[in-house]
C-alpha positions in Angstrom: 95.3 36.1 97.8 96.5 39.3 97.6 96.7 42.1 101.0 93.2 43.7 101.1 95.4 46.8 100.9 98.1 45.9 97.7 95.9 47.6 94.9 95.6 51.1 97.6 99.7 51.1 97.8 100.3 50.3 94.0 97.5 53.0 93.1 100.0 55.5 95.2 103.3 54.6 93.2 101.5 56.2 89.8 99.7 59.6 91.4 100.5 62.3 94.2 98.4 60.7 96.8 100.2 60.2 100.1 103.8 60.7 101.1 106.7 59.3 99.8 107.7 56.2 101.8 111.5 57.2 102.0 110.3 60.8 103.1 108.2 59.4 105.9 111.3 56.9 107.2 113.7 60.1 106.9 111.3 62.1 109.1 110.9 59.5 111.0 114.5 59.6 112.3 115.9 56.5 110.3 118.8 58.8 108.5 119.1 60.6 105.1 117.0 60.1 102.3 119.5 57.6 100.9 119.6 55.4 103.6 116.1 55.6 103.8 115.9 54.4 100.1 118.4 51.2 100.9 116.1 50.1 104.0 113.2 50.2 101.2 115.2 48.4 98.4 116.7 45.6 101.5 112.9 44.6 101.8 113.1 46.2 105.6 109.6 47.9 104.9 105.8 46.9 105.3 102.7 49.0 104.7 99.9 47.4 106.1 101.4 44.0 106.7 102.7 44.2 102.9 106.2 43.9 101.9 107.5 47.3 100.1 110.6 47.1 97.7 110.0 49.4 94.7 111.0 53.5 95.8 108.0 55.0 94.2 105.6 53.8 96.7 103.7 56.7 98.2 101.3 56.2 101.8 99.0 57.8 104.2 101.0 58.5 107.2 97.1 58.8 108.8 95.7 56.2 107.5 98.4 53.7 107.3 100.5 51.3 108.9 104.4 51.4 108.4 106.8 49.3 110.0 110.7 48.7 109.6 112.1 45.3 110.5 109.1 44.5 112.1 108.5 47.5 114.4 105.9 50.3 114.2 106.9 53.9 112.9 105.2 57.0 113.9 105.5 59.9 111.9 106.6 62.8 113.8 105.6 65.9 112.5 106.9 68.1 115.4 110.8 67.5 115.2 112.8 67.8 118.1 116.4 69.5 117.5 118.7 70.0 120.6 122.0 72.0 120.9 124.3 70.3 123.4 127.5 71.5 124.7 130.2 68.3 124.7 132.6 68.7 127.3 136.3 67.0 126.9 136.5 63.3 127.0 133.1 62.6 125.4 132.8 60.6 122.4 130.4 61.3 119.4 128.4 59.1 119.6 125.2 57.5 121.3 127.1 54.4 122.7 130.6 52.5 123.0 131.2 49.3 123.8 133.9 49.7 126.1 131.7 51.8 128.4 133.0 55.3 127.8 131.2 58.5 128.5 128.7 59.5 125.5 126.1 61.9 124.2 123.5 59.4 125.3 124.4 59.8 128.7 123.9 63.2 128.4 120.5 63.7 126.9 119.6 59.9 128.3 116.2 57.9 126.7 114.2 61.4 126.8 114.6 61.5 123.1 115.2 58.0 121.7 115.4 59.2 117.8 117.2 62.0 118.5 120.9 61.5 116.5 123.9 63.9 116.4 124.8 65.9 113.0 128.5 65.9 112.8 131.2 64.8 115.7 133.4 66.7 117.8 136.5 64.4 118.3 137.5 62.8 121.8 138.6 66.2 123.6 137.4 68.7 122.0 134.2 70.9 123.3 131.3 73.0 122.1 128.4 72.5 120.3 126.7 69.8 118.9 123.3 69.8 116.8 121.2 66.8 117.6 117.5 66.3 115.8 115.0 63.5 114.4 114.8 65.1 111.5 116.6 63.1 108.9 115.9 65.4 106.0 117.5 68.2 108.3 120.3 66.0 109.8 121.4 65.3 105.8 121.4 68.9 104.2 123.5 70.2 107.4 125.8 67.2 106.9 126.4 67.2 103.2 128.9 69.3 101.9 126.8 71.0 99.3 125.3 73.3 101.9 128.9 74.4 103.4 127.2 75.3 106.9 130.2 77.5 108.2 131.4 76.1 111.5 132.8 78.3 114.6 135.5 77.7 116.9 137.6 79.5 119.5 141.1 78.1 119.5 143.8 77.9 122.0 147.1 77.1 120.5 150.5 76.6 121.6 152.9 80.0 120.7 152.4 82.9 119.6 150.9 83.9 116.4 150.9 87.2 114.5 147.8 88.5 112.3 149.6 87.8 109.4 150.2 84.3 110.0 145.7 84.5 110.0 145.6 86.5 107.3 147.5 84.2 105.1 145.3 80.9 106.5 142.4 82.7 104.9 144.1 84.0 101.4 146.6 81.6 100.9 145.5 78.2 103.2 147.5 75.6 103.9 148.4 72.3 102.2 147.2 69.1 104.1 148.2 65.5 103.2 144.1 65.5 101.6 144.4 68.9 99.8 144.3 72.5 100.2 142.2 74.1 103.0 141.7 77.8 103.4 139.9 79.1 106.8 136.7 81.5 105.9 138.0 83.8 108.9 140.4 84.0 111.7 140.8 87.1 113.9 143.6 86.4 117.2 141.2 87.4 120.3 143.8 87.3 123.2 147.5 86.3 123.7 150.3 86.0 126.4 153.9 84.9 125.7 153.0 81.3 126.2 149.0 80.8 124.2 147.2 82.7 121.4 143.6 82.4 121.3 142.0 82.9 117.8 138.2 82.6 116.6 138.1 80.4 113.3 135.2 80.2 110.7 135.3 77.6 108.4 132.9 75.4 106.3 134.7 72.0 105.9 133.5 68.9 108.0 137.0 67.0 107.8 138.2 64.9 110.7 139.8 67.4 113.2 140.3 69.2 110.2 141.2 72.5 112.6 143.8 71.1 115.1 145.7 69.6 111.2 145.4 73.1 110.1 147.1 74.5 113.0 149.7 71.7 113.7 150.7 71.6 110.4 152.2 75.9 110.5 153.6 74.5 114.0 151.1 75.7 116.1 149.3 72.8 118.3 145.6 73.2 119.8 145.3 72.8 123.5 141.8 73.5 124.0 139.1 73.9 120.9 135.3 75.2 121.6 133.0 74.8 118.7 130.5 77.7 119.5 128.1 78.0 116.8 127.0 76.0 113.7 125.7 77.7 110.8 123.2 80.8 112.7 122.6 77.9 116.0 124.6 79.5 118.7 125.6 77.5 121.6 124.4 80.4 123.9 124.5 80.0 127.9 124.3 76.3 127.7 126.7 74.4 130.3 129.4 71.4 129.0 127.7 68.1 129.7 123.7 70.0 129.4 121.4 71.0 126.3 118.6 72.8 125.1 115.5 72.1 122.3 116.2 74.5 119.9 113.2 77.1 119.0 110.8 77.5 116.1 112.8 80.8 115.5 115.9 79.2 115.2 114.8 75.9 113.4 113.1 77.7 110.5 116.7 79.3 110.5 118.4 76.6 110.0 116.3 75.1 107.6 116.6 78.2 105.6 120.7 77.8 106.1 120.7 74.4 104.3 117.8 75.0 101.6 115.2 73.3 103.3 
């Protein structure tokens, strides 16, 4: 006998009623759109106790029941988004297995959806966005948007503005391609450190300290202060703060949402 609720759900795949069932998962914190899609397609979904492979499946968030891998999903329609300050020594991530210092430990089980957007590698500092928003958490990620990224950078030596000038006009060749910085302006110096403020779009792996290491000039300390218009603001290493309405609808607007 078929669900008392199978003809509702196959009535939703052919008209606008409803929501899109990948769209619900994705706001729902399970990831990008994508990956949202793949939990669908790996037969990971019920609506109302039915089993739901096929991607055109539209529901009632309201009305209905959705579950993945056997536990209940509620649709959150008031996203939470946090800026969080990483100090050194913190990995990227929610948890390790060999018991090192993460951003769970810093936000704790307040916010269990909540996922970072990007990493900050092992020592470096600054911010990091954080949100349940899985439509959000993909546009700021994906490379199409090119959310510019902002850093203040200690290095090793002493640099001249022409060595910055020619990082921005010219770039530098790395082992994966040419990179060129959006801006660099030096912001103090002594005979030993040069501290410069770099803009720059790209999301590769410690893409900054390569860039500097590879002209001969090694990163001591690096501070991400601000992604796309999200300042990191007065908030303390190792502390956060929900990000506001103002700046959300900011954000979204950054990354075409």
């Amino acid at each position: 006998m078929p669900h008392p609720y199978s003809q509702a759900i196959r009535a939703r795949q052919n008209d606008e009623e409803g929501i899109r069932l990948q769209k619900i998962l994705a706001q729902a914190g399970f990831g990008s759109r994508r990956k949202c899609e793949e939990i669908i397609t790996q037969g990971r979904v019920e609506v109302d106790g039915e089993l739901v492979t096929e991607l055109g499946s539209r529901v009632d968030p309201q009305h209905q029941q959705v579950r993945v891998d056997g536990s209940r999903i509620h649709l959150n329609d008031k996203h939470v988004t946090l800026a969080l300050n990483k100090p050194r020594r913190v990995l990227s991530t929610m948890d390790d297995p060999k018991g090192r210092f993460t951003l769970r430990d810093i936000i704790g089980d307040r916010y269990e959806r909540v996922f970072h957007m990007g990493r900050l590698d092992y020592d470096s500092e600054g911010l990091i966005l954080m949100t349940d928003d899985g439509e959000l958490a993909q546009h700021v990620m994906h490379p199409k948007y090119e959310v510019q990224k902002t850093y203040m950078v200690t290095l090793k030596g002493h640099i001249g503005g022409n060595v910055c000038r020619r990082l921005v006009s010219q770039g530098v060749e790395l082992d994966d391609g040419l990179i060129r910085l959006d801006h660099c302006a030096i912001v103090d110096h002594n005979r030993e450190h040069t501290m410069v403020k770099v803009v720059l779009h790209s999301g590769k792996n410690r893409i900054v300290r390569r860039i500097f290491g590879a002209i001969g000039f090694p990163v001591i300390r690096l501070v991400r202060t601000q992604i796309g218009p999200i300042k990191l603001g007065e908030v303390r290493p190792g502390s956060y703060r929900v990000l506001s309405p103002a700046e959300i609808k900011s954000l979204d607007k950054e990354v075409g949402l």
